[in-house]
ROTOR-654067 format. One record per atom (N, C-alpha, C, O): z, y, x. Coordinates in steps of 0.02 Angstrom, whole numbers, padded with zeros to 5 digits, always signed. Layout:
REM ROTOR-654067
ZYX/...
***
This chain:
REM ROTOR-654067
+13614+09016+04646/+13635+09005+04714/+13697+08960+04715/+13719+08928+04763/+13723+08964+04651/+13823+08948+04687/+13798+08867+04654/+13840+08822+04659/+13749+08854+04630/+13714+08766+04569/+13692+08761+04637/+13727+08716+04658/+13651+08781+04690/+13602+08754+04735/+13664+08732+04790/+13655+08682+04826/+13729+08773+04795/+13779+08755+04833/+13818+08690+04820/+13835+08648+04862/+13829+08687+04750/+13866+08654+04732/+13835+08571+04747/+13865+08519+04761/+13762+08585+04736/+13741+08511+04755/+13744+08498+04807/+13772+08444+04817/+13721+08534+04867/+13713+08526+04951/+13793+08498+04941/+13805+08437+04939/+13845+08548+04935/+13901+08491+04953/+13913+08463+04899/+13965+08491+04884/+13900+08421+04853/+13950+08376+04828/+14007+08341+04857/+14027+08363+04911/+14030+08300+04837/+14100+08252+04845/+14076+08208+04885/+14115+08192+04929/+14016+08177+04886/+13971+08140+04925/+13950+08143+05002/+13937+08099+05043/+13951+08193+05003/+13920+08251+05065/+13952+08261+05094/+13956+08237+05151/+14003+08314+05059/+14054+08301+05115/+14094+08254+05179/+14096+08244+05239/+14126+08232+05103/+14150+08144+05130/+14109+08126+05177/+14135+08115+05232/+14038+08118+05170/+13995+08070+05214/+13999+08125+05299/+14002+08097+05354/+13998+08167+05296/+14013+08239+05341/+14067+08231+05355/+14071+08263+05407/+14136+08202+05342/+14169+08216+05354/+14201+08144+05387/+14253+08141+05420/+14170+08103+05375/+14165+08027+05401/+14154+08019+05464/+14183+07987+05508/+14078+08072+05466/+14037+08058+05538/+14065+08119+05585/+14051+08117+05645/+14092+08154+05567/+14099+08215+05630/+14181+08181+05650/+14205+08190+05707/+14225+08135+05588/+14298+08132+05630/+14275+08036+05666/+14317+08010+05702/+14220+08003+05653/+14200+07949+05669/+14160+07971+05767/+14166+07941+05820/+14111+08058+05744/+14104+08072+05811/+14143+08079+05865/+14145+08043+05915/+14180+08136+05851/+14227+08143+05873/+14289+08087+05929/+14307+08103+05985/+14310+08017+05886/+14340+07979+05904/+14289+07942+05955/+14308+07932+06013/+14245+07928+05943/+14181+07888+05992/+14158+07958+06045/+14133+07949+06101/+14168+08016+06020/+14155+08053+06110/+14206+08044+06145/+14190+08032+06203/+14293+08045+06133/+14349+08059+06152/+14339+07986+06203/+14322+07984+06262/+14354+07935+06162/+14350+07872+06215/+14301+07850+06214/+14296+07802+06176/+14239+07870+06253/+14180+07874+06272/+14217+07914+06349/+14229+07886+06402/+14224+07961+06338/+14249+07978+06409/+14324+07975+06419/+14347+07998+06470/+14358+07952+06380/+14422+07909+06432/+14410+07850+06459/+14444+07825+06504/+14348+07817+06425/+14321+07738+06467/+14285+07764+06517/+14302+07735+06568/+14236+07812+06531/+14206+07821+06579/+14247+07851+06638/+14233+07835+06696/+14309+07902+06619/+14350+07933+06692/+14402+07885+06690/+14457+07902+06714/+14395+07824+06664/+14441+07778+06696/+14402+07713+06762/+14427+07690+06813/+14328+07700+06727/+14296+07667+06766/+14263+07706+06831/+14253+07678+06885/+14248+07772+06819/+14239+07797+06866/+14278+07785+06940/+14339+07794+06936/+14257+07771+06989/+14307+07775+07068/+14342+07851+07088/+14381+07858+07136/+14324+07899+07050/+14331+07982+07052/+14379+08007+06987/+14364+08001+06927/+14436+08037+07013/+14473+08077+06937/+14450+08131+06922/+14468+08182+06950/+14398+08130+06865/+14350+08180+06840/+14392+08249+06838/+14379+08303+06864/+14471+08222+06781/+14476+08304+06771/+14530+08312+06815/+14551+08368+06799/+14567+08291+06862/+14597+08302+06917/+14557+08329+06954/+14581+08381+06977/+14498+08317+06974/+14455+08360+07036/+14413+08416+06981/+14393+08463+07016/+14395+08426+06909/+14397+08476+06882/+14444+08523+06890/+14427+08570+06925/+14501+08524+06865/+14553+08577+06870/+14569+08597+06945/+14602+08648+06951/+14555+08574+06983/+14563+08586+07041/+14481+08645+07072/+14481+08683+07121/+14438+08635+07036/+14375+08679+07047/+14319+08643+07069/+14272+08671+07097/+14320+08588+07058/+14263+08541+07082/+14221+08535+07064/+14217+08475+07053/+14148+08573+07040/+14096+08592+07014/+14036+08524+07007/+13993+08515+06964/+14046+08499+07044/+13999+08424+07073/+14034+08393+07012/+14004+08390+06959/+14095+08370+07020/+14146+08309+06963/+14125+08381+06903/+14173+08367+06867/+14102+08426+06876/+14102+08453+06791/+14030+08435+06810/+14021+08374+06813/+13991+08464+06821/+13924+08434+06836/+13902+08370+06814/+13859+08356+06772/+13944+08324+06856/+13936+08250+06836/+13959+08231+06760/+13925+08201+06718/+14024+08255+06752/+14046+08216+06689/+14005+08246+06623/+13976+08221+06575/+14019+08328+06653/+13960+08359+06585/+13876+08325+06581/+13840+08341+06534/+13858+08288+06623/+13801+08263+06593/+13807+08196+06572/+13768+08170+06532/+13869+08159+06605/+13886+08080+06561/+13882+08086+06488/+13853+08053+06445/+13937+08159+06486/+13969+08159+06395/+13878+08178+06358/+13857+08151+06307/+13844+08221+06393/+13794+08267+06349/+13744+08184+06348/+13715+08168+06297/+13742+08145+06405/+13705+08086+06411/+13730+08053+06330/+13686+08051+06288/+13794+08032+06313/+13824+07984+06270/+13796+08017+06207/+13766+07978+06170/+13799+08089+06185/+13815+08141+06147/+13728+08120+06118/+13722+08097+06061/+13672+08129+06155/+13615+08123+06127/+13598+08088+06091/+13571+08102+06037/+13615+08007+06123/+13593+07946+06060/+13642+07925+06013/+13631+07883+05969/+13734+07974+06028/+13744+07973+05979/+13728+08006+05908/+13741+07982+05853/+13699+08064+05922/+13686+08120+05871/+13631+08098+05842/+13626+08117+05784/+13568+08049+05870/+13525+08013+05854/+13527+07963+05813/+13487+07935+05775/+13581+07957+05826/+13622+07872+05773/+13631+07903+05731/+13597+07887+05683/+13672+07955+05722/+13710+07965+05654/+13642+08009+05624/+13661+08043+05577/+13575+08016+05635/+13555+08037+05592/+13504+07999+05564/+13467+08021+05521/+13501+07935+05590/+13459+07865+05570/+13501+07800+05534/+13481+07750+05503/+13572+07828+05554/+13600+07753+05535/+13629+07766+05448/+13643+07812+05410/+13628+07701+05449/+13628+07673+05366/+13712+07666+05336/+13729+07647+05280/+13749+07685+05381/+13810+07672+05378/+13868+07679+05430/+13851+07659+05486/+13948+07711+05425/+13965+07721+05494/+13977+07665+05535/+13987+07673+05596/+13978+07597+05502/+13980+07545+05519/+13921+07534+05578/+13929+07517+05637/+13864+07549+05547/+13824+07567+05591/+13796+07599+05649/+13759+07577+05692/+13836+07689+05637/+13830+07714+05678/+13875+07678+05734/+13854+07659+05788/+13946+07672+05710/+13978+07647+05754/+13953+07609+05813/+13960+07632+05870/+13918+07540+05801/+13911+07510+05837/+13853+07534+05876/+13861+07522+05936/+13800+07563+05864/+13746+07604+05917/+13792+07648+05933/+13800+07632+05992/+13832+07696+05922/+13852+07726+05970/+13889+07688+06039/+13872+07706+06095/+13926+07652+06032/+13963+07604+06075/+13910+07576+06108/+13921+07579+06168/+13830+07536+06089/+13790+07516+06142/+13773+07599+06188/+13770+07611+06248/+13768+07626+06152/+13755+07715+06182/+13799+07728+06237/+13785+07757+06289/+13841+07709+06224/+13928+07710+06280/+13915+07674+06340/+13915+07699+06397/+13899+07585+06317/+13878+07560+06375/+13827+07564+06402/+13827+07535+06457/+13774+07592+06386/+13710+07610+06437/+13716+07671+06467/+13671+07690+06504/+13775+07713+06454/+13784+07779+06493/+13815+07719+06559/+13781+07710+06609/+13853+07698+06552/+13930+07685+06585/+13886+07608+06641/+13920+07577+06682/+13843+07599+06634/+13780+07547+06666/+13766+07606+06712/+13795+07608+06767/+13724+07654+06693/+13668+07706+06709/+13732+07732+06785/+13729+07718+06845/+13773+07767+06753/+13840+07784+06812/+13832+07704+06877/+13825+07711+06938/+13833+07656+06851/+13853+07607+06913/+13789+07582+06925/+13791+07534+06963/+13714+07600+06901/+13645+07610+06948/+13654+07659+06975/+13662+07655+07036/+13657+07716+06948/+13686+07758+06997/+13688+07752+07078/+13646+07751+07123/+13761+07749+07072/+13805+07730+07105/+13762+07697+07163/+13754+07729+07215/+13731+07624+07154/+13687+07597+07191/+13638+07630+07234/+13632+07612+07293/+13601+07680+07208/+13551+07697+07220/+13583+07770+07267/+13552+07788+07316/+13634+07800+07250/+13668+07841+07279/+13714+07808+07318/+13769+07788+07298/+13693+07804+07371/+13774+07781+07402/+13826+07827+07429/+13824+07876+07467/+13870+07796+07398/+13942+07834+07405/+13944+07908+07361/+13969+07960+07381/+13905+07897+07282/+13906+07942+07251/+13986+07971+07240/+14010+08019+07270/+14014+07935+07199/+14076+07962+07198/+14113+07982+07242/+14148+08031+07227/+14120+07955+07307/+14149+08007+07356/+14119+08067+07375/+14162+08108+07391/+14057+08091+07380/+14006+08136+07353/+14053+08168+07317/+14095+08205+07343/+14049+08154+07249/+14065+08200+07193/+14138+08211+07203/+14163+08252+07165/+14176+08185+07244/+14266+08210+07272/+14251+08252+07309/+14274+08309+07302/+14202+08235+07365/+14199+08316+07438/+14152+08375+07396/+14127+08422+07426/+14141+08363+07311/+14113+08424+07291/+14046+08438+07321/+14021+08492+07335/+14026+08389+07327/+13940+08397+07323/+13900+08399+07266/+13881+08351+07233/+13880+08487+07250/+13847+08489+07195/+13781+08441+07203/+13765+08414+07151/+13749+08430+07248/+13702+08386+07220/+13674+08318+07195/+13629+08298+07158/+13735+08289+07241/+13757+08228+07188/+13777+08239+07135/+13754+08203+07090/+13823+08287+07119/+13828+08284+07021/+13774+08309+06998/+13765+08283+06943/+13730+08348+07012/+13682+08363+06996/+13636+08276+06972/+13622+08244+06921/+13629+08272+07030/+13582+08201+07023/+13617+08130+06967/+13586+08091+06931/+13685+08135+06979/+13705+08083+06947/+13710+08109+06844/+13706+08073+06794/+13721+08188+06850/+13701+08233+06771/+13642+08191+06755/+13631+08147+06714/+13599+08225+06810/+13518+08232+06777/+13523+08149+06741/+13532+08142+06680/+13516+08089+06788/+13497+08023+06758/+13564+08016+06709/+13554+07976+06663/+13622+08041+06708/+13657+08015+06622/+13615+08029+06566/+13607+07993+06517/+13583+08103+06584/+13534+08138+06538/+13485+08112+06524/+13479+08090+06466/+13443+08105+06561/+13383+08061+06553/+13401+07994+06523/+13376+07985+06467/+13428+07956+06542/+13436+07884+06500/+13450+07898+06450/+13413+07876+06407/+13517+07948+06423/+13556+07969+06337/+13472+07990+06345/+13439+07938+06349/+13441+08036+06348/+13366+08031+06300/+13333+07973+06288/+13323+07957+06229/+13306+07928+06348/+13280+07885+06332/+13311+07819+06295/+13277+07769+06284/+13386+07826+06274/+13412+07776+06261/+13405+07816+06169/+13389+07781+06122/+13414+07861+06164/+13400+07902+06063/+13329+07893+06073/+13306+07906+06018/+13270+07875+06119/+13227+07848+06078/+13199+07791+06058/+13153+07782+06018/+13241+07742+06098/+13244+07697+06113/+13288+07673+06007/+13280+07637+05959/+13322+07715+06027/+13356+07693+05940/+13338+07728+05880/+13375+07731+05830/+13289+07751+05884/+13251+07772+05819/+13208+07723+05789/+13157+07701+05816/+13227+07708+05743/+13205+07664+05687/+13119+07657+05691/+13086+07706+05706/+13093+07607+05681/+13021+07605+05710/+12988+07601+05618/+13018+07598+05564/+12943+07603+05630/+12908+07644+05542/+12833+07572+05531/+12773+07578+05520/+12876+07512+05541/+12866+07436+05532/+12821+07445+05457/+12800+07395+05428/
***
């Protein structure tokens, strides 16, 4: 058992683990300081305040970003790599928010007077695109 351990982590493993979760990490953090800055709405100002619509919304931007990043890092060849799909991952959330937007009018003021169903609606499509955007980046079997 402690030989079958010792290989799962090698020096290798780790490291490479320990690359991608502080490489995740930094790409979720400003992933959503770019998004509650472009946003027209102060996400965690109207959070802390009890605004269920603005957690609604942002929790499905981040879980939107979170999918095709977790998709990357388990296809990509390098963090060099992941890096940069995650960042196109970033900007097709941060697109998806300003179709949105379009198609919702006056979403974000919506999501200030705390209308759960605009965050609802503007969640659901972060969600849906972060899916369709991790399958969109899975390596094709050419």
């Amino acid at each position: 058992m402690l030989e079958a351990l010792s290989i799962s982590l090698n020096k290798a493993a780790v490291l490479g683990f320990v690359s991608y979760i502080v490489g995740a990490a930094v790409l979720f953090a400003l992933f959503q300081f770019i998004y509650t800055r472009l946003t027209p709405h102060k996400e965690f100002e109207l959070i802390r305040s009890g605004n269920v619509a603005a957690a609604i919304a942002l929790g499905g931007a981040i879980i939107g970003f979170a999918i095709p990043a977790s998709n990357v890092i388990a296809y990509s060849i390098s963090i060099l790599d992941f890096v940069v799909w995650a960042v196109i991952a970033a900007f097709v959330q941060l697109l998806a928010f300003l179709m949105t937007s379009l198609v919702l009018k006056g979403a974000s003021q919506r999501i200030q007077n705390g209308e759960i169903a605009a965050g609802i609606y503007v969640a659901a499509v972060a969600i849906s695109v972060g899916m369709l955007n991790a399958a969109c980046m899975t390596p094709s079997q050419n």
